[in-house]
C-alpha positions as CSV (number, residue, x, y, z in Angstrom):
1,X,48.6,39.4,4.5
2,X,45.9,42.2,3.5
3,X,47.0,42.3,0.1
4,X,46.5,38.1,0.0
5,X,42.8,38.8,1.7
6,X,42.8,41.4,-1.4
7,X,43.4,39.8,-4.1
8,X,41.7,36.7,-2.8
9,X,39.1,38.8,-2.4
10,X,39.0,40.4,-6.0
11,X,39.6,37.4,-7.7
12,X,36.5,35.3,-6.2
13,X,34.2,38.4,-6.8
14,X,35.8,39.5,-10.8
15,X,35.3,35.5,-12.0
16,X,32.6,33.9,-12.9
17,X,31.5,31.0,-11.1
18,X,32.3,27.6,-12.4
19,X,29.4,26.2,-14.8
20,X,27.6,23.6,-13.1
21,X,29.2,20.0,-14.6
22,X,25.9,18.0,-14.6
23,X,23.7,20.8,-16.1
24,X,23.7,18.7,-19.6
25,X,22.0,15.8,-17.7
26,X,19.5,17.7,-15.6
27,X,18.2,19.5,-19.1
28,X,18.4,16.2,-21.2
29,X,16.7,14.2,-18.7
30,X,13.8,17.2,-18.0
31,X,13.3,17.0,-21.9
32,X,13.2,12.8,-21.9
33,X,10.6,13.1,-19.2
34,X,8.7,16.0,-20.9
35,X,8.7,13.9,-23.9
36,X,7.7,10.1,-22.1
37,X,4.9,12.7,-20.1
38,X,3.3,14.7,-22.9
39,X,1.5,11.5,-24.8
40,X,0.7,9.9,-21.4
41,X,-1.5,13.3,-20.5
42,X,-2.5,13.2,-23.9
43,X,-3.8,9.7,-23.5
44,X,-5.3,10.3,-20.7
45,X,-7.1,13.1,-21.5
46,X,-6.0,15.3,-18.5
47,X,-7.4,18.7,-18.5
48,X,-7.2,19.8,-14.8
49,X,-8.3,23.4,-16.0
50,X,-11.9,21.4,-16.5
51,X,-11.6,22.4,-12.7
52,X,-11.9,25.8,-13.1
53,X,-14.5,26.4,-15.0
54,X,-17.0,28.4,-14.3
55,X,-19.7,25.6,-13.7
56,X,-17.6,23.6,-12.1
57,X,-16.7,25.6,-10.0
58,X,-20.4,26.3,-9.2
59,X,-21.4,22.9,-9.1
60,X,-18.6,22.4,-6.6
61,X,-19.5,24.9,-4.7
62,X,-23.3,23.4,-4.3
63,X,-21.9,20.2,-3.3
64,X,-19.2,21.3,-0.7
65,X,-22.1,23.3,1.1
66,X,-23.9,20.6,1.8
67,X,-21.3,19.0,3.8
68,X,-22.0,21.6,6.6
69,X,-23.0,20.7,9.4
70,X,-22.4,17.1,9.3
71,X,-24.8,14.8,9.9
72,X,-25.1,13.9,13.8
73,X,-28.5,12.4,14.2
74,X,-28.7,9.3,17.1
75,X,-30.2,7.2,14.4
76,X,-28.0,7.5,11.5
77,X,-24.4,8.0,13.9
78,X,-25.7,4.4,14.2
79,X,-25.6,3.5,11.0
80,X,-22.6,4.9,10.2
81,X,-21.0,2.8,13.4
82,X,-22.6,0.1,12.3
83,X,-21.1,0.2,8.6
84,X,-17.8,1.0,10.2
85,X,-17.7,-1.8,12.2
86,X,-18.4,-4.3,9.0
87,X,-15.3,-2.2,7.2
88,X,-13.4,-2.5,9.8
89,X,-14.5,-6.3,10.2
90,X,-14.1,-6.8,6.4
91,X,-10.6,-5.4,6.1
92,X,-9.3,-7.5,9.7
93,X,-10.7,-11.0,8.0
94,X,-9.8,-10.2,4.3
95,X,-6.1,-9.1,6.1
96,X,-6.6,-12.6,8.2
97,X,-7.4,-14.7,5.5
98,X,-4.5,-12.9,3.2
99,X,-1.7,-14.0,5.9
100,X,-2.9,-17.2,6.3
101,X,-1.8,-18.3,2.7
102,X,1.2,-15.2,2.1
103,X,3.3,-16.7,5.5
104,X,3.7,-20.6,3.9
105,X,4.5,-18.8,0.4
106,X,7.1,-16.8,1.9
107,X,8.5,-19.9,2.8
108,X,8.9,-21.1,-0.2
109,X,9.8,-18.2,-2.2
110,X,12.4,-16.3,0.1
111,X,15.9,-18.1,-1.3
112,X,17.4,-17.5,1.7
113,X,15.5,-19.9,3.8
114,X,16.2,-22.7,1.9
115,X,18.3,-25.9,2.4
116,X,19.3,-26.8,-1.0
117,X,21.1,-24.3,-1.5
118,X,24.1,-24.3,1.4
119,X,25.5,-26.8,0.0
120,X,26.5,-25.5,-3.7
121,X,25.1,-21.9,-3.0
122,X,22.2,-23.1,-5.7
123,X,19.0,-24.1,-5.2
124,X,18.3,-28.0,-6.4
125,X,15.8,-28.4,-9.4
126,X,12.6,-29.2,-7.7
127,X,12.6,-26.5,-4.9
128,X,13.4,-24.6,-7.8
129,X,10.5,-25.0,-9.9
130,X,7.8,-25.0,-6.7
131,X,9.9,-21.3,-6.0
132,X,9.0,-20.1,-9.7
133,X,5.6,-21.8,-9.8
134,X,4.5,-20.3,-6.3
135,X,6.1,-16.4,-7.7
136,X,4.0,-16.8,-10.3
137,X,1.0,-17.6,-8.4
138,X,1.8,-14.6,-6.1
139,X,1.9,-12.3,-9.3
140,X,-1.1,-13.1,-10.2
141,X,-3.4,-12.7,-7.0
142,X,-1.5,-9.2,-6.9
143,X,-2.2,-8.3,-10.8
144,X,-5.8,-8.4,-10.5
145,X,-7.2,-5.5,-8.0
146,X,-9.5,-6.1,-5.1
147,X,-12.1,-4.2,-6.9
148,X,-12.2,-6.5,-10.1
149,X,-12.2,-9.4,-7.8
150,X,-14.9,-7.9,-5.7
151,X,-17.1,-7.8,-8.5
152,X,-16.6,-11.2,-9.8
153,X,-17.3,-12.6,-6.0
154,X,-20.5,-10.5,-6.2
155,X,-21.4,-12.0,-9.2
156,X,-20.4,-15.5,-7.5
157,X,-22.1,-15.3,-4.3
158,X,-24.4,-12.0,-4.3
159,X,-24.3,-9.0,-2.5
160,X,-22.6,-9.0,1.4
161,X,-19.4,-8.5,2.6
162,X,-18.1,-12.2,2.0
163,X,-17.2,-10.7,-1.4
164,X,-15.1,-8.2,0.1
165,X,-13.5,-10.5,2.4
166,X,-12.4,-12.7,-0.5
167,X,-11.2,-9.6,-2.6
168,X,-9.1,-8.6,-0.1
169,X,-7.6,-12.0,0.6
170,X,-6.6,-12.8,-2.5
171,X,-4.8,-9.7,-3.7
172,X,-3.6,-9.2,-0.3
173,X,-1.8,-12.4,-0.3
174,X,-0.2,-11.5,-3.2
175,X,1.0,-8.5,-2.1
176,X,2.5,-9.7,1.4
177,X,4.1,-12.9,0.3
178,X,6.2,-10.9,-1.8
179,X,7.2,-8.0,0.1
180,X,7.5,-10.4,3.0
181,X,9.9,-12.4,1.1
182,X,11.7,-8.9,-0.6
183,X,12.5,-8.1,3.6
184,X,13.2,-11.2,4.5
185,X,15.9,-11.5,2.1
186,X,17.6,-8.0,2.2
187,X,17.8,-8.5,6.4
188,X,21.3,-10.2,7.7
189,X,21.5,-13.6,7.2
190,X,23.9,-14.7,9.4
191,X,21.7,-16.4,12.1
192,X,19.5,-17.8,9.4
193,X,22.0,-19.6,7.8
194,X,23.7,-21.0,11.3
195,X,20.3,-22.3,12.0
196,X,20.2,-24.0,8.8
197,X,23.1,-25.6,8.3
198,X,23.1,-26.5,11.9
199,X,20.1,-28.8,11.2
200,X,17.0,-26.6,11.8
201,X,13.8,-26.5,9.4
202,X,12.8,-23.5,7.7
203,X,10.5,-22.3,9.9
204,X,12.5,-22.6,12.5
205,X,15.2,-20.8,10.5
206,X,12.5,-17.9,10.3
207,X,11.1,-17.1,13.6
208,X,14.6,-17.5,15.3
209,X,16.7,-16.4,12.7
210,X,14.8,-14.0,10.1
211,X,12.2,-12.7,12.0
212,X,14.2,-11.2,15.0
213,X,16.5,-9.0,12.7
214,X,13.0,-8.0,10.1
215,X,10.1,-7.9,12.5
216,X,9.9,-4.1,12.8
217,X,9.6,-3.6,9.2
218,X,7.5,-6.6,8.5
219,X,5.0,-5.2,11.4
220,X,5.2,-1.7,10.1
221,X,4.4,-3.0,5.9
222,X,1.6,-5.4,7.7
223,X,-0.4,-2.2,9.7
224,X,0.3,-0.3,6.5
225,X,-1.5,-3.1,4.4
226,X,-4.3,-3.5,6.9
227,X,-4.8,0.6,6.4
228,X,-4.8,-0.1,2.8
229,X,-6.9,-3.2,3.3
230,X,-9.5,-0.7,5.4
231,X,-9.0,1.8,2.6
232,X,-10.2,-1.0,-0.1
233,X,-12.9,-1.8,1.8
234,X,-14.7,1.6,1.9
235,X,-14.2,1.4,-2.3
236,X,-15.8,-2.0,-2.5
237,X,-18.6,-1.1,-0.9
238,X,-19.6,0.8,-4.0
239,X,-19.9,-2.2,-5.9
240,X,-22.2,-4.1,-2.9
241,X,-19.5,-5.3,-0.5
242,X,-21.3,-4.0,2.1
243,X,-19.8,-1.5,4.7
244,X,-18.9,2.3,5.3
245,X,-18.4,2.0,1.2
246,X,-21.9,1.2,-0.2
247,X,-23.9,3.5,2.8
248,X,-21.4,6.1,1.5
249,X,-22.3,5.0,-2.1
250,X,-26.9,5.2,-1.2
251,X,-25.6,9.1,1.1
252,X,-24.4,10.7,-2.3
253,X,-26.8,9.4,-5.0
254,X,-29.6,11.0,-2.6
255,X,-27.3,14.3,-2.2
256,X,-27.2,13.9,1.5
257,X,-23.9,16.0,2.0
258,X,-24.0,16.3,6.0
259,X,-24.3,11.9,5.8
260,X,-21.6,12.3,3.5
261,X,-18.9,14.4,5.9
262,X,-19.6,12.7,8.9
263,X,-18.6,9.4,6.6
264,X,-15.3,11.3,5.9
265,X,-14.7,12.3,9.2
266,X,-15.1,8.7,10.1
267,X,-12.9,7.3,7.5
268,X,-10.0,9.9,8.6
269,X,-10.2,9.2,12.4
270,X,-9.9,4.7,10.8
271,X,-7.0,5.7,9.0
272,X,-5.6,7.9,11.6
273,X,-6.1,4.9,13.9
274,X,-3.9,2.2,12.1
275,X,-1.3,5.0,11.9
276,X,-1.3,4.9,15.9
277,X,-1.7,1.4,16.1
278,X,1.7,0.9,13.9
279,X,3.4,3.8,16.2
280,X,2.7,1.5,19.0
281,X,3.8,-1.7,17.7
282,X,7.0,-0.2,16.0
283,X,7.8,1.8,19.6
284,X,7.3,-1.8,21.2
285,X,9.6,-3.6,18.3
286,X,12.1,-1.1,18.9
């Protein structure tokens, strides 16, 4: 028994270890991504060493000092309340407004809520063709950024945070309706289809059926989205959307860094906010 434990022993310690079998594919695919990388950087022209450069740096240095102490004042904490309040209000109606029109689309494009096809397993023609027509709808509120929007509203109906609102709505509902429909259609469908081939409409077939096994993830995307949504808001307001965004916007052309931290601060503790508020409803889903 020793002289097994020996040689046992010997023989892992005097061989080499086994080459690793997918070393090949680790190096080929860290040269194919070096290779797709390189002429993206390129492209883009990024030179993060730019950072540390000596004026930079200096100029960097200037600008972070200002920050402290942060700007506490009665009269411009509220302000800043104030313009947090219309972000907050901007990002809840945009949000509103984007349900309103992703829910009836998700209708229509999630295949597993419809009728047509339980019979043959395939959709008939017409539902069909209003499926692809309202995907391609969704794609395209989605393709265009709430920014670019935003400035074409402003350019619409002036300055305010109606601009903002409408941004938000539009690519917002494109957004929702089809991650909606992507959850919707990877949940179980076995109560959806009993509902719908026992007779029950499609909305029906979603809040008893659907909903129930997806509403946890659904709730947790939608809080995520309204973050986001809150997020946008604050980057709109450059462009004269109104809220947190443009008073952020009038703080740093004048070099006011102290207006500018306590703005931070505040956008942290929003965002640290809808994280809580989607604990809380996930915890109560659960």
């Amino acid at each position: 028994m020793p002289d097994a434990m020996t040689a046992g022993a010997t023989g892992r310690i005097g061989n080499v270890a086994p080459p690793d079998p997918a070393w090949r594919t680790r190096v080929v695919m860290t040269l194919l991504a070096a290779v797709v990388l390189w002429p993206m950087l390129v492209a883009s022209e990024f030179k993060p060493w730019t950072l540390f450069d000596a004026q930079s740096l200096r100029a960097t240095g200037m600008f972070l000092a200002g920050f402290v102490p942060p700007a506490h004042s009665r009269e411009f904490l509220l302000i800043a309340l104030e313009a947090t309040w219309q972000t907050v209000a901007m990002a809840s109606a945009g949000m509103t407004l984007a349900l309103l029109g992703a829910i009836p689309m998700t209708l229509i494009v999630t295949e597993r809520l419809s009728v047509s096809r339980l019979g043959s397993g395939r959709m008939d023609r017409l539902p069909l063709l209003l499926r692809q027509a309202t995907r391609w709808l969704l794609i395209l509120l989605r393709s265009v950024p709430e920014l670019v929007w935003a400035l074409l509203f402003v350019r619409v109906i002036g300055l305010g945070p109606t601009a903002g609102v409408l941004a938000i709505a539009l690519t917002y509902c494109g957004m929702l309706g089809k991650v909606y429909a992507e959850i919707l259609e990877s949940s179980d469908a076995h109560a959806t289809d009993t509902l719908l081939k026992n007779g029950c409409g499609r909305l029906a077939a979603l809040l008893y059926g659907a909903l129930p096994e997806a509403a946890s993830e659904l709730v947790s995307y939608t809080v995520y989205r309204w973050e986001c949504a809150i997020r946008g808001s604050v980057v709109m307001g450059f462009v004269g959307a109104g809220g947190l965004g443009q008073r952020l916007d009038e703080s740093m052309k004048m070099l006011a860094g102290g207006e500018v931290s306590t703005m931070l601060i505040i956008f942290v503790l929003l965002v640290a906010g809808a994280d809580l508020v989607s604990k809380l409803l996930r915890r109560r889903l659960a």
